[in-house]
Backbone as CSV, one residue per row, in Angstrom:
resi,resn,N_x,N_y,N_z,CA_x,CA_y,CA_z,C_x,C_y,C_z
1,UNK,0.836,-1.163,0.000,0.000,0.000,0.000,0.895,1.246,0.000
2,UNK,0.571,1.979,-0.755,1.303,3.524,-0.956,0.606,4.681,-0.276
3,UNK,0.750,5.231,0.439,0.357,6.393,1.366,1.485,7.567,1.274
4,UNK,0.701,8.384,0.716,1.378,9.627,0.380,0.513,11.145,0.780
5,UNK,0.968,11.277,2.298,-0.076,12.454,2.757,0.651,14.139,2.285
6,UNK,-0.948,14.635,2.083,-0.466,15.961,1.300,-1.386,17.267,2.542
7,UNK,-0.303,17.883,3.044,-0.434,19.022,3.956,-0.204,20.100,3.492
8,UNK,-1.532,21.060,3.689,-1.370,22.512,3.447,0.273,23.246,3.193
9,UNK,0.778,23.023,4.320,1.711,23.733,5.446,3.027,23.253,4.699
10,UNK,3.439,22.466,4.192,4.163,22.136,3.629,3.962,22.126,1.822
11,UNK,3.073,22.163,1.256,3.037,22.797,-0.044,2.011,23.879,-0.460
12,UNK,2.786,25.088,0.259,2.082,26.193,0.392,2.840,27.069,-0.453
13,UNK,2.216,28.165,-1.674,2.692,28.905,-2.484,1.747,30.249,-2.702
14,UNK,2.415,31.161,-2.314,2.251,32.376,-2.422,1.285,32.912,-3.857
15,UNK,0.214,32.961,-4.078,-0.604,33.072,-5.349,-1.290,32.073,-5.152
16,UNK,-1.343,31.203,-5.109,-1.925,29.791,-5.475,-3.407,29.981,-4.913
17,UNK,-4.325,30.023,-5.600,-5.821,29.296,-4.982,-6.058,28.666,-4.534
18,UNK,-5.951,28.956,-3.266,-6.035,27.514,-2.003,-7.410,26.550,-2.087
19,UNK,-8.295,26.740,-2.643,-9.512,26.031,-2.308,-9.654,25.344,-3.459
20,UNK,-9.157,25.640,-4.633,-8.801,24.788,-5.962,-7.838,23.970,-5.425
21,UNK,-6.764,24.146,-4.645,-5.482,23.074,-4.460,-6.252,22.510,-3.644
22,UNK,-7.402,22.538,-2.963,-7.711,21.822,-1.804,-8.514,20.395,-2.703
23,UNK,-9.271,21.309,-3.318,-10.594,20.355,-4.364,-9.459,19.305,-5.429
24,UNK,-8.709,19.888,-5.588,-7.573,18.855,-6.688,-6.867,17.720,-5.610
25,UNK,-6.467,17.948,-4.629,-5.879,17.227,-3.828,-6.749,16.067,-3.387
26,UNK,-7.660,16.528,-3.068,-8.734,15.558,-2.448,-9.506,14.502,-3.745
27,UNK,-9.796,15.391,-4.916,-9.697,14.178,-5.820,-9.096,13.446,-6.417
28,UNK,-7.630,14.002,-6.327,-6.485,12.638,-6.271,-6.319,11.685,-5.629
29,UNK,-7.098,12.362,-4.319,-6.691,11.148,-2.907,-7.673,9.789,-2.901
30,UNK,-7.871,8.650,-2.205,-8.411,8.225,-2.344,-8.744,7.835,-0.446
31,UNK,-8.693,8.676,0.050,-9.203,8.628,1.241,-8.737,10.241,2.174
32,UNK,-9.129,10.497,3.149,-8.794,11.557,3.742,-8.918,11.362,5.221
33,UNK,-7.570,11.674,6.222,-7.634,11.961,7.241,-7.697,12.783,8.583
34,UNK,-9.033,12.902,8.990,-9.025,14.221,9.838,-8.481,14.565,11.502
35,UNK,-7.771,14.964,11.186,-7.280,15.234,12.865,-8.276,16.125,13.173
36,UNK,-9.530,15.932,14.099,-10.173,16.875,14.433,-9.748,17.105,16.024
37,UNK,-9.132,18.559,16.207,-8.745,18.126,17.912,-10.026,19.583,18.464
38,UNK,-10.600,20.065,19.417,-10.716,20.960,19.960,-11.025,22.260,19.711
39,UNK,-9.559,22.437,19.370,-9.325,24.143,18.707,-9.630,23.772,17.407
40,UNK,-9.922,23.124,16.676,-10.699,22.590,15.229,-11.840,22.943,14.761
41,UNK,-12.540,22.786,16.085,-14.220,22.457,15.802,-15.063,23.901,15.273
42,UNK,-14.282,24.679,15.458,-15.292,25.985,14.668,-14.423,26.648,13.621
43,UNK,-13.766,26.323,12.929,-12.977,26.113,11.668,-13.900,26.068,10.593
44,UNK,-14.573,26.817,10.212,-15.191,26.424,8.681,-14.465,25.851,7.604
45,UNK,-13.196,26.344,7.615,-12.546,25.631,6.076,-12.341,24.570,6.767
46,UNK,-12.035,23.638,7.918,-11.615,22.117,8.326,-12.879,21.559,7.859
47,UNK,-14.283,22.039,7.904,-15.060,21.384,7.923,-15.807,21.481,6.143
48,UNK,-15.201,22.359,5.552,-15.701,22.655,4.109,-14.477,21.677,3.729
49,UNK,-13.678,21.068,4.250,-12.496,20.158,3.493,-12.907,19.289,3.766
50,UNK,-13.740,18.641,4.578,-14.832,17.341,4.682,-15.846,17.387,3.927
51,UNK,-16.306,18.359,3.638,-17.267,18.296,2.935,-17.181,17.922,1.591
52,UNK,-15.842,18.517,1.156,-15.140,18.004,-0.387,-15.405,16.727,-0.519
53,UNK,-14.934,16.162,0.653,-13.907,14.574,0.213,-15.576,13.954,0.210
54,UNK,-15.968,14.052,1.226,-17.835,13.501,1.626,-18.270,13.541,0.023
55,UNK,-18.545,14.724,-0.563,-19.014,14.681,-1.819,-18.098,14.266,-3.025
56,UNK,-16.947,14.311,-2.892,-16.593,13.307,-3.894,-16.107,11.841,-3.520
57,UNK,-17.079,11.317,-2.730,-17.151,10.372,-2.210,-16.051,8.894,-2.035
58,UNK,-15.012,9.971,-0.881,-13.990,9.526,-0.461,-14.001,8.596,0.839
59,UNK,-13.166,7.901,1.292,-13.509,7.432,2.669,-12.708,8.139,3.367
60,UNK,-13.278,8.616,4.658,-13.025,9.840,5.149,-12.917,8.675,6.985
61,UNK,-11.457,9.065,7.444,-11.186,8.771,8.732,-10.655,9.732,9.961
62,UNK,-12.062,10.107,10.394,-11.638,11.000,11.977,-11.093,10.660,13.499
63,UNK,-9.995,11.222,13.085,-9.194,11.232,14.661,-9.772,12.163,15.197
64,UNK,-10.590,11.976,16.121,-11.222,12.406,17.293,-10.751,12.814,18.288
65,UNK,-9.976,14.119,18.726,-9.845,14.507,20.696,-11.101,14.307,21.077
66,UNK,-10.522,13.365,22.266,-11.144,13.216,23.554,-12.219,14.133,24.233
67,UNK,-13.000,14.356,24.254,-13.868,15.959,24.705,-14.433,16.559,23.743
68,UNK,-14.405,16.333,22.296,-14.887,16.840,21.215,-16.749,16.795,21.187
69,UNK,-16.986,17.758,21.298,-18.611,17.708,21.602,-19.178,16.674,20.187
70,UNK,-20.196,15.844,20.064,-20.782,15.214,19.256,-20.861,16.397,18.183
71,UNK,-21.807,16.901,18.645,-22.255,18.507,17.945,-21.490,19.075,17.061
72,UNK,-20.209,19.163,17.082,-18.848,19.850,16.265,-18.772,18.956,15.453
73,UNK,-19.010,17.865,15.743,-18.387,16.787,14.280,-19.221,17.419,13.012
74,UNK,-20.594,17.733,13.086,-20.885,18.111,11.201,-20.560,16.924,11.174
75,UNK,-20.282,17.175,9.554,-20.605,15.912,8.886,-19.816,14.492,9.059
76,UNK,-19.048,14.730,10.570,-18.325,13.548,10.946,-19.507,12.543,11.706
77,UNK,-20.443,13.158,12.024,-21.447,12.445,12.597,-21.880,11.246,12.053
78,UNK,-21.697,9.803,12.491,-22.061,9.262,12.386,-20.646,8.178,11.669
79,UNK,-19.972,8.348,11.484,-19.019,7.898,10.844,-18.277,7.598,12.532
80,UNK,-17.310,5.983,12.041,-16.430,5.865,13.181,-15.794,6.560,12.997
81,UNK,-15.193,7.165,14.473,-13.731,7.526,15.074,-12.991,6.987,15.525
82,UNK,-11.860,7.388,15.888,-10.369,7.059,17.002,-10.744,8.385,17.625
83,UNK,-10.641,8.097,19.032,-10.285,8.670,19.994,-9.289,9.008,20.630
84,UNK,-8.399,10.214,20.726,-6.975,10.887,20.594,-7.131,11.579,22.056
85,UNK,-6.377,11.387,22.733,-5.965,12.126,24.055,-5.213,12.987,23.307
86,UNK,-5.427,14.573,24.198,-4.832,15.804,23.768,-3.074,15.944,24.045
87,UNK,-2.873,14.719,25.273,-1.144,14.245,25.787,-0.813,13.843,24.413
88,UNK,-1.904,13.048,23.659,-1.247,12.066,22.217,-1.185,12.675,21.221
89,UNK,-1.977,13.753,21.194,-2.280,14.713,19.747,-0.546,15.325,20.084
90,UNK,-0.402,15.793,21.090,0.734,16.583,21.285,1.768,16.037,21.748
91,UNK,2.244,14.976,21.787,3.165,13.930,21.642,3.859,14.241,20.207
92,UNK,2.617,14.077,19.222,2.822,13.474,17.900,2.666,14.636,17.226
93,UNK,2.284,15.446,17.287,1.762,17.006,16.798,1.813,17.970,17.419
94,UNK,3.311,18.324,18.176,3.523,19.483,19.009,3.259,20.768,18.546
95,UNK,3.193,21.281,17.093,2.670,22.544,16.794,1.652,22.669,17.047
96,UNK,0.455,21.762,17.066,-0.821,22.173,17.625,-0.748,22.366,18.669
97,UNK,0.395,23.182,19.712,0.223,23.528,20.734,0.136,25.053,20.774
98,UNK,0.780,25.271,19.565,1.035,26.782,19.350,-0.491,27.731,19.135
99,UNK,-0.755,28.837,19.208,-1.196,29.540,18.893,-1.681,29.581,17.558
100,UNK,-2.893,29.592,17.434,-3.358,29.745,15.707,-3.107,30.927,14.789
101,UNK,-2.278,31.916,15.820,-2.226,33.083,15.318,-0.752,33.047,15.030
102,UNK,-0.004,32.492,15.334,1.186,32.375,15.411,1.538,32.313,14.040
């Protein structure tokens, strides 16, 4: 199996139409994974990038923090999760400790 994950943050270009690179990416992909932690849940574009993959009917897998109200998932509802302690998100993903403004 070939797994080749594609992050904003790392192929990010100055001009570029982000929401076209988003819609191209996702129909290349053939699945999508969501780290949904917390500071996530009122994110409109996290949740308009689910909505992509949902409608071009991708299989879509949410990593879930621990404490994440049902309610915030949108259109994760109903779909399994993994359940992520915020120690594990930030173990493995120490920039999400930073500031969103940062």
């Amino acid at each position: 199996m070939r797994v080749k994950a594609w992050l904003y943050e790392y192929d990010s270009r100055p001009g570029e139409y982000l929401p076209a690179k988003i819609i191209n990416e996702t129909h290349n992909s053939a699945a999508m994974v969501v780290l949904l932690a917390n500071s996530g849940t009122e994110s409109y574009a996290v949740h308009q990038e689910i909505g992509v993959a949902i409608g071009k009917n991708k299989l879509v897998i949410p990593l879930v923090e621990t404490g994440v109200s049902p309610s915030a998932l949108l259109l994760l509802q109903g779909l399994q999760s993994l359940q992520l302690t915020r120690g594990f998100i930030l173990s493995r993903w120490p920039r999400l400790a930073r500031d969103p403004g940062q």
